[in-house]
C-alpha positions in Angstrom: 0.0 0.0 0.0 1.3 3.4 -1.2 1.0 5.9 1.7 1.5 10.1 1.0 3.1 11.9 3.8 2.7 15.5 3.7 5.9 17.2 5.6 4.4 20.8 6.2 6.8 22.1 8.0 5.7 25.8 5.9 2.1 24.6 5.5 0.4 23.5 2.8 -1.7 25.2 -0.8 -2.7 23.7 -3.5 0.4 24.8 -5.8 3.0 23.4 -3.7 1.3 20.6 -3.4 1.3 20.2 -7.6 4.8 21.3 -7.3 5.7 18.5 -4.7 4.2 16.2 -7.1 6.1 17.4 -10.4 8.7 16.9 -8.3 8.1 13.6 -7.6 8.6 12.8 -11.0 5.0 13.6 -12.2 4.7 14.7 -16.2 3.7 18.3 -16.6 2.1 16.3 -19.9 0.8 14.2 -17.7 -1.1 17.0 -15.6 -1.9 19.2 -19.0 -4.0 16.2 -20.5 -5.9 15.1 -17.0 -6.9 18.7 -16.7 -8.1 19.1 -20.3 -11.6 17.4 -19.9 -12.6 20.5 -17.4 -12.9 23.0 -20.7 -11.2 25.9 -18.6 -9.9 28.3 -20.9 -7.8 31.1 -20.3 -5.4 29.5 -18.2 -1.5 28.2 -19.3 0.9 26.5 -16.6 4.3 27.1 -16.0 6.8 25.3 -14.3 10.1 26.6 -12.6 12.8 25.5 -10.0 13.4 27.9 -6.6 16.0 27.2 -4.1 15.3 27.3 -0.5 17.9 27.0 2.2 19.9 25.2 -0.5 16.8 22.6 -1.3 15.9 22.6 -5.1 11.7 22.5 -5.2 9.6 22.9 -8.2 7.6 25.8 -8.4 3.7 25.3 -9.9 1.9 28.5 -11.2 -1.0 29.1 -13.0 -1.2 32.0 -15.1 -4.8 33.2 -15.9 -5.8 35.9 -18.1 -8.8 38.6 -17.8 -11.2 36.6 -18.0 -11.7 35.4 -14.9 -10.5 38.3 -12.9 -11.1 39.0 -9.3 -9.0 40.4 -6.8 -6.0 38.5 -5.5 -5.8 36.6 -2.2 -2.2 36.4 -1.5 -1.3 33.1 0.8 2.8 31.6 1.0 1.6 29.5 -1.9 0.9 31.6 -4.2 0.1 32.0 -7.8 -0.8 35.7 -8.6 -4.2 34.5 -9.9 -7.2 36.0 -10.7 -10.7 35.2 -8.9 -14.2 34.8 -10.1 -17.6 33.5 -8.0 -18.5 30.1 -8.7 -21.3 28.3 -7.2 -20.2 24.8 -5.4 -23.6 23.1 -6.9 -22.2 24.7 -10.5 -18.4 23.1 -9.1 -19.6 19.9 -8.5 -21.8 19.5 -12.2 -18.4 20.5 -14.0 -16.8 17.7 -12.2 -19.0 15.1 -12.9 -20.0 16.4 -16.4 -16.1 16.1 -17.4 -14.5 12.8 -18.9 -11.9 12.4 -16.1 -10.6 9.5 -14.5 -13.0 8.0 -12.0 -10.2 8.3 -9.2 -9.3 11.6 -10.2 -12.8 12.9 -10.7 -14.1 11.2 -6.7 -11.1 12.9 -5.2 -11.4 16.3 -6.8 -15.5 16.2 -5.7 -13.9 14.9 -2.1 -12.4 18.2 -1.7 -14.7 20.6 -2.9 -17.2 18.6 -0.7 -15.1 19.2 1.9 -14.9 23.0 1.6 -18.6 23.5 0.8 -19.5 22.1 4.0 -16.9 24.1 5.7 -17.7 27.4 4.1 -21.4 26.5 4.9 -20.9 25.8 8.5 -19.2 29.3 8.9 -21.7 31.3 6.9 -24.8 29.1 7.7 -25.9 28.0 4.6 -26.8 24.7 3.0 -23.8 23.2 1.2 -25.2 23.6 -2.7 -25.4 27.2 -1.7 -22.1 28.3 -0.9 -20.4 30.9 -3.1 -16.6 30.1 -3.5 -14.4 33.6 -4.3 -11.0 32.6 -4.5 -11.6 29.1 -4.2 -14.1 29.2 -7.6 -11.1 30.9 -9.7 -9.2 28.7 -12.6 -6.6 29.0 -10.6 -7.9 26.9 -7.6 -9.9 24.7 -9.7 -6.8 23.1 -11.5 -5.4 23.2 -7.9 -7.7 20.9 -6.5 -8.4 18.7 -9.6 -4.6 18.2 -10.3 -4.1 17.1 -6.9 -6.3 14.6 -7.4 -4.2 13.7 -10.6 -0.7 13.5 -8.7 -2.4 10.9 -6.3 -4.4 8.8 -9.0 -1.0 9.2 -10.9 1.3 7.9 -8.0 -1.3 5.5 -7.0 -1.2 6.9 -3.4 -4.4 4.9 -1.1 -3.6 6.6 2.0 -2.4 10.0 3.2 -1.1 11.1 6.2 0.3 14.7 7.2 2.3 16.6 10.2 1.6 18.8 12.3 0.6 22.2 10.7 1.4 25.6 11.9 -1.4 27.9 11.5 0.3 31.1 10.9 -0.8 34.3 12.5 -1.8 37.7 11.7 -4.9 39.3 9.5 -5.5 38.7 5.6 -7.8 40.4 3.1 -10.8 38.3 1.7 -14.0 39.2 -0.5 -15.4 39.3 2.8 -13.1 42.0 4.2 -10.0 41.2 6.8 -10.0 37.7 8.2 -7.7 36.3 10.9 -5.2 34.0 10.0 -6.0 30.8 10.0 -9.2 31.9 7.7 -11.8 30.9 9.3 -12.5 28.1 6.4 -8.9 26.5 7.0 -9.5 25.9 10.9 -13.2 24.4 10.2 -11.5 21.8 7.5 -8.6 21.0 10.3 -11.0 19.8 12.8 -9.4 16.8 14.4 -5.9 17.0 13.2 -2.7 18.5 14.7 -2.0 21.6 14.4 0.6 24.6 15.7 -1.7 27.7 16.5 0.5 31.2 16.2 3.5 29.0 14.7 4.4 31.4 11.5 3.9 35.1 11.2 1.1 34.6 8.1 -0.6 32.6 5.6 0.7 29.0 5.9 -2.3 26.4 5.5 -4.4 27.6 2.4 -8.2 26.8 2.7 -7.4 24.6 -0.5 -4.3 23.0 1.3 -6.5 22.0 4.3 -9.0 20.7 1.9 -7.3 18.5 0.3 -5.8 17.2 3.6 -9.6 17.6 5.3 -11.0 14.9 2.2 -7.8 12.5 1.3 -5.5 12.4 5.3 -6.1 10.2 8.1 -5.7 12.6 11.3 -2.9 11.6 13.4 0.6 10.6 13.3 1.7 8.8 10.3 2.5 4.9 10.3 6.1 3.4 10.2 7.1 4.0 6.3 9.8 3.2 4.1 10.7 6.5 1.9 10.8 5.2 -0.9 10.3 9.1 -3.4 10.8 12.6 -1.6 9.8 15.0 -3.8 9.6 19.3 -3.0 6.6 21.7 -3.8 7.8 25.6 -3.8 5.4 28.6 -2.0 6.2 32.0 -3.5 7.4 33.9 -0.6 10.7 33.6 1.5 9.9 33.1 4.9 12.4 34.2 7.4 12.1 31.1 10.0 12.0 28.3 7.5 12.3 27.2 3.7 8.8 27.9 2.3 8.6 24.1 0.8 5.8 21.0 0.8 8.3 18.2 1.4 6.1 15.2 0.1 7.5 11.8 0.6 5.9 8.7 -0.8 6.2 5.0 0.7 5.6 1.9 1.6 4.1 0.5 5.3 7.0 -0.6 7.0 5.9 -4.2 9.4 5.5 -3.3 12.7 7.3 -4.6 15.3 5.6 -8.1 16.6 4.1 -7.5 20.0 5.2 -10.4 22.5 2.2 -12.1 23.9 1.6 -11.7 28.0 2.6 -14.5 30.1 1.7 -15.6 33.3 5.1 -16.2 34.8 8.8 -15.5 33.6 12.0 -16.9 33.4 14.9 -15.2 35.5 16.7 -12.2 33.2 13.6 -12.4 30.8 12.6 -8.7 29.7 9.7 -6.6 29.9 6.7 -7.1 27.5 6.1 -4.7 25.0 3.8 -3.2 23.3 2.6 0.0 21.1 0.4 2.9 22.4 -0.8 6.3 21.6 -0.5 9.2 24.3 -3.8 11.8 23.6 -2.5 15.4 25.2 -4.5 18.5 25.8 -3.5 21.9 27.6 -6.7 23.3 29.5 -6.8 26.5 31.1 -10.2 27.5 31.2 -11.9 24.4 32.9 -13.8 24.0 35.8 -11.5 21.8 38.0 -14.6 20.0 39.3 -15.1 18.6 36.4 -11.9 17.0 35.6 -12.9 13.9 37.9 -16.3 13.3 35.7 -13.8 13.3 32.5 -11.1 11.1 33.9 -13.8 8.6 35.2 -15.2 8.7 31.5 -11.9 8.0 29.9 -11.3 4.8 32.3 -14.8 3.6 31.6 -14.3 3.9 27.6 -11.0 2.2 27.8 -7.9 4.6 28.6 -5.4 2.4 29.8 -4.1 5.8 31.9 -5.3 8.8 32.7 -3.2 12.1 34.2 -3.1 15.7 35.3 -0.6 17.7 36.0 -0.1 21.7 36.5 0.9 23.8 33.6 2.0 27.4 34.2 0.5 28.4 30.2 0.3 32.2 28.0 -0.3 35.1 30.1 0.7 33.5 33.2 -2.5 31.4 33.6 -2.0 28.3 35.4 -3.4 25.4 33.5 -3.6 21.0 33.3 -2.0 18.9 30.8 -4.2 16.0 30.2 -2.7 12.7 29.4 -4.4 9.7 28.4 -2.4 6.6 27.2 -4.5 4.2 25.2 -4.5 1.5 22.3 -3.5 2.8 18.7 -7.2 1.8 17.9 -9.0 3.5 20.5 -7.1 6.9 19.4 -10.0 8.7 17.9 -12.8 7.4 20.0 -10.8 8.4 22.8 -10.1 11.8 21.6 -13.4 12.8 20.7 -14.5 11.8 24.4 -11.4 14.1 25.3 -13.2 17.3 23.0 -16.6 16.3 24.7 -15.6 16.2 28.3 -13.2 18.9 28.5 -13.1 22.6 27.2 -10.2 21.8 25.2 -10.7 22.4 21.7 -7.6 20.3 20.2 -6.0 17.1 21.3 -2.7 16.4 19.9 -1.8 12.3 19.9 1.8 10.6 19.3 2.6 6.9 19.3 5.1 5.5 22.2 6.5 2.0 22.9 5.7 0.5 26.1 7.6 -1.9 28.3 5.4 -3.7 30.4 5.8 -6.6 33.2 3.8 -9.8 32.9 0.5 -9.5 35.2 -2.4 -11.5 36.5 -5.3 -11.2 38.5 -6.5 -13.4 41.1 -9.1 -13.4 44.1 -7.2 -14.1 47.8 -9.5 -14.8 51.3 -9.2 -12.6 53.6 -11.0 -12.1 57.2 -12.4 -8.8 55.5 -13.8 -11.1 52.5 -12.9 -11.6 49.4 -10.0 -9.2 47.3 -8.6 -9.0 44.0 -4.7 -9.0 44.1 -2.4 -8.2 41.0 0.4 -10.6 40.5 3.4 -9.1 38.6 6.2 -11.1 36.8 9.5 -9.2 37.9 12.5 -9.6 35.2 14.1 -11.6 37.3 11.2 -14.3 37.7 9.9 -12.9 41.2 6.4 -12.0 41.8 5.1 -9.1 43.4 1.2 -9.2 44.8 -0.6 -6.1 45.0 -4.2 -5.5 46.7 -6.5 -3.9 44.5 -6.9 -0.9 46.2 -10.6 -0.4 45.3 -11.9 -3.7 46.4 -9.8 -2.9 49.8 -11.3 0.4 49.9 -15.3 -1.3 49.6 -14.2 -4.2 52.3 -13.6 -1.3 54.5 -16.7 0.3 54.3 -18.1 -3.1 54.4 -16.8 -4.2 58.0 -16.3 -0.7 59.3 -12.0 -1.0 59.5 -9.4 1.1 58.5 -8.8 0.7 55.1 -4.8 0.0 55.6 -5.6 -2.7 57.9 -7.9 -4.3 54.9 -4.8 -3.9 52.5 -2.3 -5.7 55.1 -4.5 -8.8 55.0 -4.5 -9.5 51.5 -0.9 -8.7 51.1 -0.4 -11.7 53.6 -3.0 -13.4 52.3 -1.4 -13.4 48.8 1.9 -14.5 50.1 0.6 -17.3 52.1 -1.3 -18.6 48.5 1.4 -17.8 46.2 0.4 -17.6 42.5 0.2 -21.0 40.9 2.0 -21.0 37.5 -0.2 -21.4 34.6 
């Protein structure tokens, strides 16, 4: 399986992501003849090289005449376009009225899917009803549709993509100054990393995020073997970094076999491992009562750990980092409990290795009743009992003692009936 990792380390638009694909090694012939079917006219594409921090990139541009002027909506990807209105419904029938490829064609409707119901969600209009201004220029079109070419080209089935810094600042829109991200970018991120106030402008285009929005997985990217890196050019020089796409093509690399638990060890055998995902979120504007209904939720729904700690965060307001170690597959389930339960409006999520010890449960008698103790394999083939705490806890209440005095019994209760091997 061919996986697409965008590297957008400057952000993302539509151009450099062409330009990462030229790269790559796709034909501008290639691009010229998937784009024909679309009868645009007025439009020529030009190719070029640029040099950033010593990195060679291709630069993408589409020139468009008069025709289909509007004002220009400068971004760090650039083309110097022109803009005209265009209707998503109208969009979407020139897409499916043109002979292109079925993969190009579903992945080119993906996107500007994907923006229509973002741009509808912000202006509160049905889909089929939003206007796109820049995003409905010639420009933008063969942005978005040869995308879609460069993966059906590649034969790319999944995509994955870093972290991406928002930018900062104010831009000028048909609808008058906007804050950086525009406000149609940070609706199409939802759920995926992201770096707020990491550039001083422009970096994710709403037609980068789109095409990340329809065609990425959220999250951090499998194990891959590179196996083409190819460089997409933005227009501008940035001061703080090369304004390039690095898009890297490759194959899943086999992950690493998780050992099985066991119920007992040898002496010198080593810790289990296994692969997990940590969930993070910074919270500063949280009731603190509530963080015990949310923790309590994330145990229930499968967390395999759950922490706070203090944060001292912007403008000197003290704050919780919120931790939550789980299974790779219960990363967005997880997560989305995390955005419902908290005020936190992002969660970022990175995989870790775990070493683990070889555990059991088991019931021991006790003259407080019955109590679960843990039985843990030690590396060098000792075991070490411990009382669940919560069944001492109940036993307590139970028989009216002192909750320590509970947990002493089963301790000696679980060395007098050491763990049978099994």
């Amino acid at each position: 399986m061919l996986s697409a990792y965008f590297d957008a380390f400057s952000g993302v638009s539509g151009d450099m992501t062409i330009g990462a694909f030229l790269d790559l090694g796709l034909p501008l012939g290639v691009l010229e003849e998937g784009l024909a079917p679309l009868g645009l006219e007025g439009y020529r594409l030009e190719t070029g090289t640029r040099v950033r921090s010593g990195i060679t990139a291709c630069k993408f541009t589409v020139h468009v005449d008069g025709g289909d002027q509007h004002h220009h909506h400068p971004h760090p990807g650039g083309h110097g376009g022109t803009h005209a209105h265009r209707v998503y419904a109208d969009i979407r029938a020139l897409l499916a009225r043109a002979e292109l490829r079925p993969g190009v064609r579903d992945r080119a409707q993906r996107i500007f899917r994907a923006l229509a119901v973002a741009e509808g969600r912000i202006h509160g209009v049905p889909p089929d009803e939003v206007t796109f201004h820049e995003v409905g220029a010639i420009d933008a079109i063969v942005d978005v549709v040869g995308a879609a070419i460069g993966f059906e080209h590649f034969g790319v089935q999944e995509v994955f993509v870093s972290p991406l810094p928002l930018g900062s600042g104010f831009a000028r829109s048909q609808h008058g100054v906007i804050p950086v991200p525009p406000p149609a970018t940070i609706e199409l991120l939802r759920g995926f990393p992201v770096r707020p106030e990491d550039g001083a402008m422009e970096l994710v285009t709403p037609t980068g995020a789109a095409i990340l929005a329809a065609l990425a997985t959220p999250g951090p990217p499998p194990v891959l073997r590179p196996s083409a890196i190819g460089y997409g050019a933005g227009d501008r020089e940035l001061a703080d970094r090369p304004n390039l796409l690095r898009l890297v093509l490759g194959e899943r690399a086999a992950a690493p076999a998780r050992l099985e638990p066991r119920r007992s060890a040898e002496p010198g055998s080593l810790p289990l491992e296994d692969q997990m995902v940590v969930l993070e979120a910074n919270i500063d504007d949280m009731n603190p009562e509530l963080y015990e209904a949310a923790v309590e939720a994330l145990f229930a729904a499968g967390a395999r750990d759950v922490t706070l700690s203090p944060l001292m965060m912007k403008k000197g307001r003290p704050g919780t980092l919120l931790q939550v170690v789980c299974s790779p597959e219960d990363r967005d389930r997880l997560g989305c409990l995390v955005l419902a339960e908290t005020s936190t409006i992002g969660v970022r999520s990175y995989p870790v290795s775990r070493l683990t010890l070889p555990r059991t449960r088991r019931t021991v008698h006790t003259e407080y009743g019955a109590i679960a103790v843990k039985d843990v394999t030690l590396p060098d083939g000792s075991v070490r009992s411990t009382p669940e705490y919560d069944d001492c806890r109940r036993a307590a209440r139970e028989r009216g003692a002192a909750a320590w005095r509970v947990y002493l019994a089963a301790q000696l209760a679980a060395h007098a009936e050491p763990a049978k091997d099994g």
